[in-house]
VEXKOLNU-611201 format. One record per residue: residue number from 0; residue in three letters; chain; x, y, z of N, C-alpha, C in turn. Coordinates in steps of 0.2 Angstrom, whole numbers. Layout:
# VEXKOLNU-611201
n = NUM res = ALA chain = A n_px = X n_py = Y n_pz = Z ca_px = X ca_py = Y ca_pz = Z c_px = X c_py = Y c_pz = Z
...
***
This chain:
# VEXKOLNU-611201
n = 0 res = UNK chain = A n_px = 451 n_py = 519 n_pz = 461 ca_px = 456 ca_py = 517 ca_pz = 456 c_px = 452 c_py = 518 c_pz = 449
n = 1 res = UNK chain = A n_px = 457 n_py = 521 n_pz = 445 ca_px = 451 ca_py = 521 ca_pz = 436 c_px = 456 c_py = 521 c_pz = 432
n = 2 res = UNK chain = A n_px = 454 n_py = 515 n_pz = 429 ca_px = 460 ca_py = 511 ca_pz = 423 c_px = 456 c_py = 513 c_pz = 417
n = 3 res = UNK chain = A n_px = 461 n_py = 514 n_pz = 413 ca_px = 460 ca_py = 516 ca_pz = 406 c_px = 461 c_py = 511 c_pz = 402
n = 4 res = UNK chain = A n_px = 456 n_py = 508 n_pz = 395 ca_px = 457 ca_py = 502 ca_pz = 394 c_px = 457 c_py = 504 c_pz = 387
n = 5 res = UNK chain = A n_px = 460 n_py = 503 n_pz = 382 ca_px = 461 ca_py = 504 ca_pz = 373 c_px = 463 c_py = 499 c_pz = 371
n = 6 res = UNK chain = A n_px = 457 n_py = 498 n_pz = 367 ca_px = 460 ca_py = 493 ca_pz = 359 c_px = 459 c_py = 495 c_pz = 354
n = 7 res = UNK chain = A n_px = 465 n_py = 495 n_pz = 349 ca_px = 467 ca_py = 499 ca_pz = 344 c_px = 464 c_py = 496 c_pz = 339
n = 8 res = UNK chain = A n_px = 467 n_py = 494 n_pz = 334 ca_px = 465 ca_py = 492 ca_pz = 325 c_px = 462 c_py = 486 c_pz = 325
n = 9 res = UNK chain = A n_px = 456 n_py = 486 n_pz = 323 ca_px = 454 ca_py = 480 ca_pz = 320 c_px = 450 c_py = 474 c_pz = 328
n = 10 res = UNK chain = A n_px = 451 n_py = 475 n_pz = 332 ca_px = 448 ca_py = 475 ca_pz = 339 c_px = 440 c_py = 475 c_pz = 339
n = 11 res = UNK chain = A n_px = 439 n_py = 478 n_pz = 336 ca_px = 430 ca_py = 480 ca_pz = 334 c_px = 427 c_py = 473 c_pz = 331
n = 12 res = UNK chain = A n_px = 434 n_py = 470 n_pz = 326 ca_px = 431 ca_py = 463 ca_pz = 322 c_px = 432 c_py = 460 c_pz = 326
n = 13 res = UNK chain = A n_px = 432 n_py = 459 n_pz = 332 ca_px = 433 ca_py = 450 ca_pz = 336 c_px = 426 c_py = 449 c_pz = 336
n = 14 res = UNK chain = A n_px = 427 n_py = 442 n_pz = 334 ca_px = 422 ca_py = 436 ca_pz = 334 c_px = 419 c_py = 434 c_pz = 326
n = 15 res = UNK chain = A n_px = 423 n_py = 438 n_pz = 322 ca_px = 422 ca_py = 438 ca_pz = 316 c_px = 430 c_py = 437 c_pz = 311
n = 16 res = UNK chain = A n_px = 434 n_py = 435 n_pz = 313 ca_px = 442 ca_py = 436 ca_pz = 312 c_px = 444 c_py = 432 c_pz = 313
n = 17 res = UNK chain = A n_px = 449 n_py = 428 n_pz = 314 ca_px = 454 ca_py = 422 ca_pz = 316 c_px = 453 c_py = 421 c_pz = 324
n = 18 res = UNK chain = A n_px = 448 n_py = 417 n_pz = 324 ca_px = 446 ca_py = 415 ca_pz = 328 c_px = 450 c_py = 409 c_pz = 333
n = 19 res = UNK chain = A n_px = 454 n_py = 406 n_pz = 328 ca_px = 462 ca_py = 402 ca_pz = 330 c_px = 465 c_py = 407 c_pz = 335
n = 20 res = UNK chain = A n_px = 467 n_py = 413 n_pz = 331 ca_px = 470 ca_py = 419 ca_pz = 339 c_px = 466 c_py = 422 c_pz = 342
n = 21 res = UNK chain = A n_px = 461 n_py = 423 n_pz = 340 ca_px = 458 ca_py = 430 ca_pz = 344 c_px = 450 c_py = 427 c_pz = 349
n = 22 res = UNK chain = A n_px = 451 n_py = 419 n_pz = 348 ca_px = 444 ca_py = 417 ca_pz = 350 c_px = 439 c_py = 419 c_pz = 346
n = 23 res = UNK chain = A n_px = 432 n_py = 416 n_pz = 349 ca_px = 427 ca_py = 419 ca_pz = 345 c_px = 422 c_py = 424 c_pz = 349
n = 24 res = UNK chain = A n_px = 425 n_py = 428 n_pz = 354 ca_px = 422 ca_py = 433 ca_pz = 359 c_px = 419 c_py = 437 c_pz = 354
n = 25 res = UNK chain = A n_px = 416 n_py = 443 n_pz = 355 ca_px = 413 ca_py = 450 ca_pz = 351 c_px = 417 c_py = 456 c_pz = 355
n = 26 res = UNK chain = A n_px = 418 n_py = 459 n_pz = 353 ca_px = 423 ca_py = 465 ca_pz = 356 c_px = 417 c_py = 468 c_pz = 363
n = 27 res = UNK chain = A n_px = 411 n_py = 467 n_pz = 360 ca_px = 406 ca_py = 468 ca_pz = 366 c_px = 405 c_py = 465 c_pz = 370
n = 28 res = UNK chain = A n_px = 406 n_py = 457 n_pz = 370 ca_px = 407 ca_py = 453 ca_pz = 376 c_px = 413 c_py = 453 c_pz = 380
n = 29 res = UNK chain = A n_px = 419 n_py = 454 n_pz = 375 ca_px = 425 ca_py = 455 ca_pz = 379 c_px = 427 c_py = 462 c_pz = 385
n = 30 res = UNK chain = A n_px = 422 n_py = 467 n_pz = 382 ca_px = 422 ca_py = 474 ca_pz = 385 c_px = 416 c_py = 471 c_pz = 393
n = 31 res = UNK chain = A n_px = 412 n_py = 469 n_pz = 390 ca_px = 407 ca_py = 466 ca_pz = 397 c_px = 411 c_py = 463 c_pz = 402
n = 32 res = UNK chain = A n_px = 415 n_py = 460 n_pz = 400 ca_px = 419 ca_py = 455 ca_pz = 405 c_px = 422 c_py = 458 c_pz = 408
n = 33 res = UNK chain = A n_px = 425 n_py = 462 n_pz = 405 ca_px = 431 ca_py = 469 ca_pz = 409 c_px = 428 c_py = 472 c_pz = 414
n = 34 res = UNK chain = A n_px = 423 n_py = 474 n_pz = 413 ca_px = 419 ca_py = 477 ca_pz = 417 c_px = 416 c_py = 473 c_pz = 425
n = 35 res = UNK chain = A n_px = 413 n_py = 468 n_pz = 421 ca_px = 414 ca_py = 463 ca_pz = 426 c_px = 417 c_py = 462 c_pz = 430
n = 36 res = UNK chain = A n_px = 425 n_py = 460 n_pz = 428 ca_px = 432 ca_py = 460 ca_pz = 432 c_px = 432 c_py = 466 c_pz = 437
n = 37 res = UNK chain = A n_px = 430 n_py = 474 n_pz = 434 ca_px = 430 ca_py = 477 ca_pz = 437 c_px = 426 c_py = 480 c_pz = 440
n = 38 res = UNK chain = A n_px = 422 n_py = 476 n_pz = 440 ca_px = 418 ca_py = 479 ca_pz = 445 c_px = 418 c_py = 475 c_pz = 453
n = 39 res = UNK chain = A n_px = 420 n_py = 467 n_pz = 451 ca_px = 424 ca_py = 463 ca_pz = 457 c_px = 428 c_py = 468 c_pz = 459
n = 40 res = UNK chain = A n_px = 432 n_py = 469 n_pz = 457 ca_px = 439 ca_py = 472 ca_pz = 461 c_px = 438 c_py = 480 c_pz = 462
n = 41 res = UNK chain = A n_px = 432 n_py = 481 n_pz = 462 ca_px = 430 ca_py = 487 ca_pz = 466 c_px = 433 c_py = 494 c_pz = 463
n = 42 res = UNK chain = A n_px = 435 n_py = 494 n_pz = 454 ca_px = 439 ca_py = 498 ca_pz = 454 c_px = 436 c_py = 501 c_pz = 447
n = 43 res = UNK chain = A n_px = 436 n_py = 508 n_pz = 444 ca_px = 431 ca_py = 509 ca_pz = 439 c_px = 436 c_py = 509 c_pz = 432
n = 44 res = UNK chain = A n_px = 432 n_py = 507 n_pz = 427 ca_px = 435 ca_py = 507 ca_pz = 422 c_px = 432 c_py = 512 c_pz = 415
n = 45 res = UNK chain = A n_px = 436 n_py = 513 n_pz = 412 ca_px = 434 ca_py = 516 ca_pz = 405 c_px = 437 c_py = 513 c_pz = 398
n = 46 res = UNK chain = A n_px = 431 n_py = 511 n_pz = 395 ca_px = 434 ca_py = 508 ca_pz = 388 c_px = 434 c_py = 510 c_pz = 382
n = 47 res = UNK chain = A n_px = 439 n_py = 511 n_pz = 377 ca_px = 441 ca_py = 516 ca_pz = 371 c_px = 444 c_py = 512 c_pz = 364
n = 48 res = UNK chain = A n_px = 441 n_py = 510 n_pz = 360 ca_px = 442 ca_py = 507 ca_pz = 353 c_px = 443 c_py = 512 c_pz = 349
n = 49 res = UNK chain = A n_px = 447 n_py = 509 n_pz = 343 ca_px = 448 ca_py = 517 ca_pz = 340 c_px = 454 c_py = 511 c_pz = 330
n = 50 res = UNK chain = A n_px = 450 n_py = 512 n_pz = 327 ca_px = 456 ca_py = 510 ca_pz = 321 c_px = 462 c_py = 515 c_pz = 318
n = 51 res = UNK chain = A n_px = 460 n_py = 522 n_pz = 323 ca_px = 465 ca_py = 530 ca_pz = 321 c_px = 470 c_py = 527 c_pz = 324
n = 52 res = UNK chain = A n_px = 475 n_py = 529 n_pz = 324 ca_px = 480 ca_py = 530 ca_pz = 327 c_px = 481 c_py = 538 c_pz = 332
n = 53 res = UNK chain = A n_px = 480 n_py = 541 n_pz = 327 ca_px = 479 ca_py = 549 ca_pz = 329 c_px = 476 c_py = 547 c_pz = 336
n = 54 res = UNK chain = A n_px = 468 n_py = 546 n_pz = 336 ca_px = 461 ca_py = 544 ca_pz = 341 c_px = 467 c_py = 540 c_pz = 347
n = 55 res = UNK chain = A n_px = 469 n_py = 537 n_pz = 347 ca_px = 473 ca_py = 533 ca_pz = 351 c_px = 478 c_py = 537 c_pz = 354
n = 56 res = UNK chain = A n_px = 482 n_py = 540 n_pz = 351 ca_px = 486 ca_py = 545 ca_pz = 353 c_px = 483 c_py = 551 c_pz = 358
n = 57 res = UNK chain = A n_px = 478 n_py = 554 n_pz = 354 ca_px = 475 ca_py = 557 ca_pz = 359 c_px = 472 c_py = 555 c_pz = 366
n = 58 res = UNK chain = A n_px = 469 n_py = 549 n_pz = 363 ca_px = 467 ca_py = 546 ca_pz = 372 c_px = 471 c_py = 546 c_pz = 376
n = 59 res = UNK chain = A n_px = 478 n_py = 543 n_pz = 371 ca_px = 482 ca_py = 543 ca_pz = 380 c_px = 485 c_py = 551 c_pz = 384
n = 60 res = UNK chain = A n_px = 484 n_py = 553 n_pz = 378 ca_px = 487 ca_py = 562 ca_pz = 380 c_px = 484 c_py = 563 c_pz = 386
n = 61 res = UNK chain = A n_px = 477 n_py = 562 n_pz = 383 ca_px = 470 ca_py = 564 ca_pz = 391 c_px = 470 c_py = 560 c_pz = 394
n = 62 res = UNK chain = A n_px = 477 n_py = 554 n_pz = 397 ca_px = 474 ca_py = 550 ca_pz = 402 c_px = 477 c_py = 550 c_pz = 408
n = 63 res = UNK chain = A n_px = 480 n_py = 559 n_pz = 409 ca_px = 481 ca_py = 560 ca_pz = 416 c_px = 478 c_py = 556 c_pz = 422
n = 64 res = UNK chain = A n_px = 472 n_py = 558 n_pz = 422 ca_px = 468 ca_py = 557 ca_pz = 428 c_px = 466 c_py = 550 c_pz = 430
n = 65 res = UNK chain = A n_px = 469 n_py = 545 n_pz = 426 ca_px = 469 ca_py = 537 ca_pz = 427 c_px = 476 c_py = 535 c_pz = 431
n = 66 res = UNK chain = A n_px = 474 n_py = 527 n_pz = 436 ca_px = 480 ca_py = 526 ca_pz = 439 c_px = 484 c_py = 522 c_pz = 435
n = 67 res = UNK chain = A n_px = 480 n_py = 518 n_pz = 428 ca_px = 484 ca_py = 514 ca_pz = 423 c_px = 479 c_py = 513 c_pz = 419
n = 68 res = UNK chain = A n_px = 484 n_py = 512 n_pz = 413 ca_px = 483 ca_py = 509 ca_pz = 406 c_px = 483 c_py = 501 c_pz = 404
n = 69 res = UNK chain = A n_px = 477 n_py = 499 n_pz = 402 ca_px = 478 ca_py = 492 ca_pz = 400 c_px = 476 c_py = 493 c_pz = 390
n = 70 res = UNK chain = A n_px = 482 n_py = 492 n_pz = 388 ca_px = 483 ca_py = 494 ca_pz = 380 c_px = 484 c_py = 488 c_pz = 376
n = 71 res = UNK chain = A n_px = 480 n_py = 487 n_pz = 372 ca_px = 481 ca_py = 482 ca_pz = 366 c_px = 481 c_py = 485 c_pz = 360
n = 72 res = UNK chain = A n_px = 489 n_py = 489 n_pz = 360 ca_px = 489 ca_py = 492 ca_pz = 352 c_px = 486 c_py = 489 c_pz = 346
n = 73 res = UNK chain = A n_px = 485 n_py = 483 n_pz = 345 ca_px = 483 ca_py = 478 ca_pz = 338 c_px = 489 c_py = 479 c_pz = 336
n = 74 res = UNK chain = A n_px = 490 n_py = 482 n_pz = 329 ca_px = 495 ca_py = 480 ca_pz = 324 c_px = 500 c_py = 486 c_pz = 325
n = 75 res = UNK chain = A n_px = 498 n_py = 492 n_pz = 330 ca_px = 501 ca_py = 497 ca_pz = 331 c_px = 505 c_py = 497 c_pz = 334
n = 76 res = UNK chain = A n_px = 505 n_py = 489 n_pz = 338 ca_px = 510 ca_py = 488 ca_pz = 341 c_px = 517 c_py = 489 c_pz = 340
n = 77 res = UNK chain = A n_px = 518 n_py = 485 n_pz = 335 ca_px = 523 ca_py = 485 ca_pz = 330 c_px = 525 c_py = 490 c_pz = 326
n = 78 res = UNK chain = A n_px = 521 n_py = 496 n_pz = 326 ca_px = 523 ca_py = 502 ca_pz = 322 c_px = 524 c_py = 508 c_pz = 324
n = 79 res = UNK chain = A n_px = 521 n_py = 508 n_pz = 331 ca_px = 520 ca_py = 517 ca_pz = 331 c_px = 523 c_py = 518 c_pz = 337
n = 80 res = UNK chain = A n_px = 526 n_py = 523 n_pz = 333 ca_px = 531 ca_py = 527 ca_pz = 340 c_px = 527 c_py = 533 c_pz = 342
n = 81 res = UNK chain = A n_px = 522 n_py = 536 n_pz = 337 ca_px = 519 ca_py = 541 ca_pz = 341 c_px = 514 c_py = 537 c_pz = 346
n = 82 res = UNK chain = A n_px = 514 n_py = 532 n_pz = 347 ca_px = 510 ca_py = 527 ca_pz = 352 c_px = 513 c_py = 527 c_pz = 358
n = 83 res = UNK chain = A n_px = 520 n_py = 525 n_pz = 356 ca_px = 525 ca_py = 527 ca_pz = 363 c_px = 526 c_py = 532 c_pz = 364
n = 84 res = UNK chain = A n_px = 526 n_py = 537 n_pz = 361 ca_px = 528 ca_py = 544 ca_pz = 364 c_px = 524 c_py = 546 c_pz = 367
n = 85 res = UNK chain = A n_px = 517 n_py = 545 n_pz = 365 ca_px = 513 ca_py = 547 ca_pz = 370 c_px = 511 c_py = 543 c_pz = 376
n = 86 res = UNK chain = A n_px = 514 n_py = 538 n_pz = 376 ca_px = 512 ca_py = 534 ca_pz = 383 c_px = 520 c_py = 536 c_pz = 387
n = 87 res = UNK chain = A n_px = 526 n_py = 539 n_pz = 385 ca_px = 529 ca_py = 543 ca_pz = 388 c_px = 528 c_py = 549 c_pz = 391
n = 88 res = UNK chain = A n_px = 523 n_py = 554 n_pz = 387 ca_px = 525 ca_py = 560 ca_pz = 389 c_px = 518 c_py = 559 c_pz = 394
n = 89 res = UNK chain = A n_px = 516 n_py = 554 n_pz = 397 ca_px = 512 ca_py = 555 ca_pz = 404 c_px = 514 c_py = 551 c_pz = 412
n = 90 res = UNK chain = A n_px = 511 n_py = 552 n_pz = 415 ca_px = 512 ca_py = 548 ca_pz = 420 c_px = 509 c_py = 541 c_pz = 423
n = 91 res = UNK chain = A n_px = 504 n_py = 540 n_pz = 419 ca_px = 499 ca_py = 533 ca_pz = 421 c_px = 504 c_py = 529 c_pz = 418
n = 92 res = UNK chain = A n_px = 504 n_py = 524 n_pz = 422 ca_px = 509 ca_py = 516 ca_pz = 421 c_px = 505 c_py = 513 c_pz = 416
n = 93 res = UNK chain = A n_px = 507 n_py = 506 n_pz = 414 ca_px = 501 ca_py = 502 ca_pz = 406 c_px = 507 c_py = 497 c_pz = 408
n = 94 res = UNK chain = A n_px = 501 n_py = 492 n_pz = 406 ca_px = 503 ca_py = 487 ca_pz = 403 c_px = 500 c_py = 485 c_pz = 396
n = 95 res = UNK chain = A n_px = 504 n_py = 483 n_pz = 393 ca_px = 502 ca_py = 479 ca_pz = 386 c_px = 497 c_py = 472 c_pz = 387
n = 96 res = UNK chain = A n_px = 494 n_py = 472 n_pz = 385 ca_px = 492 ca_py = 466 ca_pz = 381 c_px = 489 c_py = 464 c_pz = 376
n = 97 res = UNK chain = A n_px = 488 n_py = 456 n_pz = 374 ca_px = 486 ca_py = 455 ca_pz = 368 c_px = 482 c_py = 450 c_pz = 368
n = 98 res = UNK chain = A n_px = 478 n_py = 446 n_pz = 364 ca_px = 473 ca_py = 441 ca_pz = 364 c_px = 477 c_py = 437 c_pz = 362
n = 99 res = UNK chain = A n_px = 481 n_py = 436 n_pz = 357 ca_px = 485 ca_py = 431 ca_pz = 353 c_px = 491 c_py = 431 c_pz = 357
n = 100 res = UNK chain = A n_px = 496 n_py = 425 n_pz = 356 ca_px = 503 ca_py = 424 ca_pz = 359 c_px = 507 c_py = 426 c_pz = 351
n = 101 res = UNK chain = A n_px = 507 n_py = 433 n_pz = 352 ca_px = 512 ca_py = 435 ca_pz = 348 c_px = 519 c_py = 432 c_pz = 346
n = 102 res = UNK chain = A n_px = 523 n_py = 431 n_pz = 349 ca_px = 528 ca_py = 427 ca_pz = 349 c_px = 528 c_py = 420 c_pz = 345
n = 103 res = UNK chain = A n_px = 522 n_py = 419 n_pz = 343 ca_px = 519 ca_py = 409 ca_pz = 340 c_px = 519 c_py = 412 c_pz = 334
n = 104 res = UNK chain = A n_px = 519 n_py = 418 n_pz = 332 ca_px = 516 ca_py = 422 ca_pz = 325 c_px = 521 c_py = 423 c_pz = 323
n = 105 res = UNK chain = A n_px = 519 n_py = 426 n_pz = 316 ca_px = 523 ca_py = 430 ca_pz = 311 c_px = 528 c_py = 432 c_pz = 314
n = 106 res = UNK chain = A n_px = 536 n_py = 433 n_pz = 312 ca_px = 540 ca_py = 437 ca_pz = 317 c_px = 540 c_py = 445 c_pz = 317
n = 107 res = UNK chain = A n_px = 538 n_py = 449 n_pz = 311 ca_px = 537 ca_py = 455 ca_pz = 312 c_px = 532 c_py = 456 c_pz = 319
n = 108 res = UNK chain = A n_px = 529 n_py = 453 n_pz = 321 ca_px = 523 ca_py = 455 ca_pz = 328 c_px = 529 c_py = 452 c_pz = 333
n = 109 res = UNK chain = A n_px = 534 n_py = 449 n_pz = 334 ca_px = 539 ca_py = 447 ca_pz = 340 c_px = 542 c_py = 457 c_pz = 342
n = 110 res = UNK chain = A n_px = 544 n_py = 460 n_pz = 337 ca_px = 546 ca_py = 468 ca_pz = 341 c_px = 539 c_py = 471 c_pz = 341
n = 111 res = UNK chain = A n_px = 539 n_py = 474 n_pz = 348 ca_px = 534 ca_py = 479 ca_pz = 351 c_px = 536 c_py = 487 c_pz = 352
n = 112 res = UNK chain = A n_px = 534 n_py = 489 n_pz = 351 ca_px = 536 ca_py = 499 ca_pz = 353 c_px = 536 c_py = 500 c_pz = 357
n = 113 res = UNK chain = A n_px = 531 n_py = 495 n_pz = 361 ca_px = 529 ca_py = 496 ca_pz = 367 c_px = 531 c_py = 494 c_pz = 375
n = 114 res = UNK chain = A n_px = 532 n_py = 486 n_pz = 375 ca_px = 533 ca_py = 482 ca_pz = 380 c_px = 541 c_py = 485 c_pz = 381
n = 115 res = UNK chain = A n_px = 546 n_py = 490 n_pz = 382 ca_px = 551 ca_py = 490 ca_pz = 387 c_px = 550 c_py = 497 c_pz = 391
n = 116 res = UNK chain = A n_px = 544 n_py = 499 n_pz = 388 ca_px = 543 ca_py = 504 ca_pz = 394 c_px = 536 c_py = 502 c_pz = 395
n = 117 res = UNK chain = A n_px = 534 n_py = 498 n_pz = 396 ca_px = 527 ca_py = 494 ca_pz = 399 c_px = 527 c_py = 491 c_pz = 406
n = 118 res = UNK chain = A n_px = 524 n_py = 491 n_pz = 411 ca_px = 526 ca_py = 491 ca_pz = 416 c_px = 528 c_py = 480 c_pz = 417
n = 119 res = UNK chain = A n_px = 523 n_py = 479 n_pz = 411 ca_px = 522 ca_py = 472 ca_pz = 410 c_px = 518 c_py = 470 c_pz = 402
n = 120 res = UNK chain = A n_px = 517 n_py = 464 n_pz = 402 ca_px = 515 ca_py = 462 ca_pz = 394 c_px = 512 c_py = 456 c_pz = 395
n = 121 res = UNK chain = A n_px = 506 n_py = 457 n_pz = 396 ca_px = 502 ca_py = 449 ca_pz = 396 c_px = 500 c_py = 446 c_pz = 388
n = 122 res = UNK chain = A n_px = 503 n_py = 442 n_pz = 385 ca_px = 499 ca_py = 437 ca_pz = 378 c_px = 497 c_py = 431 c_pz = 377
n = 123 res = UNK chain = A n_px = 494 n_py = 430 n_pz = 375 ca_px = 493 ca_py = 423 ca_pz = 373 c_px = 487 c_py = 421 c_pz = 376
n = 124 res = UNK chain = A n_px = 486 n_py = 424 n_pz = 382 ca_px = 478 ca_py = 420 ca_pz = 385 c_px = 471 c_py = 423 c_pz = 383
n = 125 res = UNK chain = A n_px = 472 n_py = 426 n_pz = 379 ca_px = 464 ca_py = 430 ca_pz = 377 c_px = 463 c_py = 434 c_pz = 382
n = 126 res = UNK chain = A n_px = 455 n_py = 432 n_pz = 383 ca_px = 452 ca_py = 439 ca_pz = 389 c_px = 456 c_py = 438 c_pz = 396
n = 127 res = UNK chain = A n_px = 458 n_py = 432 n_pz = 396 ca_px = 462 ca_py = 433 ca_pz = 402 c_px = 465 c_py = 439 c_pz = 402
n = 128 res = UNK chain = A n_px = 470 n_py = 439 n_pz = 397 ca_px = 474 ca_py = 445 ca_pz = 397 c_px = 473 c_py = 452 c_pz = 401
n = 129 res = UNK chain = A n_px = 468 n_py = 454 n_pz = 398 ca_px = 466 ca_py = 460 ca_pz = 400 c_px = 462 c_py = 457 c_pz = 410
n = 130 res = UNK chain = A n_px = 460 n_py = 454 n_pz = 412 ca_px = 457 ca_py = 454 ca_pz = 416 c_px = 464 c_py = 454 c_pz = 422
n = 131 res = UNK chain = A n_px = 469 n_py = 449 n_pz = 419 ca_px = 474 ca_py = 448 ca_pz = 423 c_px = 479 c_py = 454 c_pz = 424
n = 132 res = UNK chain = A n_px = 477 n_py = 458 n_pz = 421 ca_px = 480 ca_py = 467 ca_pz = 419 c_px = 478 c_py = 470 c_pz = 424
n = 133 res = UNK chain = A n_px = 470 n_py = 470 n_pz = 426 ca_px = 468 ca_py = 474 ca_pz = 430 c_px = 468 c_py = 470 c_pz = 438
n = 134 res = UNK chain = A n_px = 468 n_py = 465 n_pz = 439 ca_px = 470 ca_py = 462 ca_pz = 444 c_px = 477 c_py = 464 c_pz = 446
n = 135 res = UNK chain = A n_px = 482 n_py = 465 n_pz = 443 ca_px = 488 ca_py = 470 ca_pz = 445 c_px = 487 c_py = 476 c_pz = 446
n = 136 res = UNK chain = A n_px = 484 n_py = 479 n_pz = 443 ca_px = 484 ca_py = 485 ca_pz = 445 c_px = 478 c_py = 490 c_pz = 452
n = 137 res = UNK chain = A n_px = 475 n_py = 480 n_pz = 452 ca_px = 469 ca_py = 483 ca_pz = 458 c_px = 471 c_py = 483 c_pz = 466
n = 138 res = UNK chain = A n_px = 481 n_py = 477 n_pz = 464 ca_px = 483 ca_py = 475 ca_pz = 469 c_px = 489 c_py = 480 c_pz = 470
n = 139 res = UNK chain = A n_px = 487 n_py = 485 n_pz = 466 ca_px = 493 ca_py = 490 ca_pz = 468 c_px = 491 c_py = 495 c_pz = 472
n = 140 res = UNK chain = A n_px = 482 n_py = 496 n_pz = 471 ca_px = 480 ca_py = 502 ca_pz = 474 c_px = 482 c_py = 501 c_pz = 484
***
């Protein structure tokens, strides 16, 4: 099994950034743990940061060959339809996630692009998040 793992905008500043939502992790600690996770669950992972939009889009064009997507748009959650489209016009499944409980926020961050074609939407738990993503999809293999 080879999940695809993206974080988009501003991702790169965890542990330096509101620390109230996003923890005090480092983006390379939180990358380590996924890893971790997935190396528990016997499943291979690839990890892809990127504050382009563009960069993003194109990952997921190239992510035929994965059996899922674990995607934490950042702020592009909220905005991009080229985000969606491109996670329609393939066939790997995704789920969303997010560090912070979107929903306890600002309301512009409650509409997503993304979460009604996401297989699912984990927020609010930090790195659980992403590791509870991969635990899904390691129980679907």
């Amino acid at each position: 099994m080879r999940i695809l793992v993206i974080n988009g905008p501003n991702l790169n500043m965890l542990g330096k950034r509101e620390a109230g939502h996003y923890g005090s992790l480092t983006l390379d600690e939180l990358e380590m743990r996924i890893l971790d996770k997935a190396g528990d669950l016997g499943i291979s992972v690839e990890l892809f940061q990127s504050n382009f939009e563009g960069e993003i889009v194109e990952r997921v064009q190239n992510a035929e060959s994965y059996n899922g997507i674990v995607i934490n748009a950042g702020a592009y959650t909220h905005t991009s339809v080229a985000i969606r489209d491109a996670l329609l016009s393939i066939k790997a499944r995704f789920i969303e996630v997010h560090l912070s409980n979107v929903y306890s926020r600002e309301p512009f961050r409650h509409k997503s692009m993304l979460s009604d074609i996401a297989v699912g939407v984990i927020a609010g738990l930090r790195e659980q998040s992403y590791l509870l993503a991969l635990e899904y999809f390691a129980a679907e293999d």
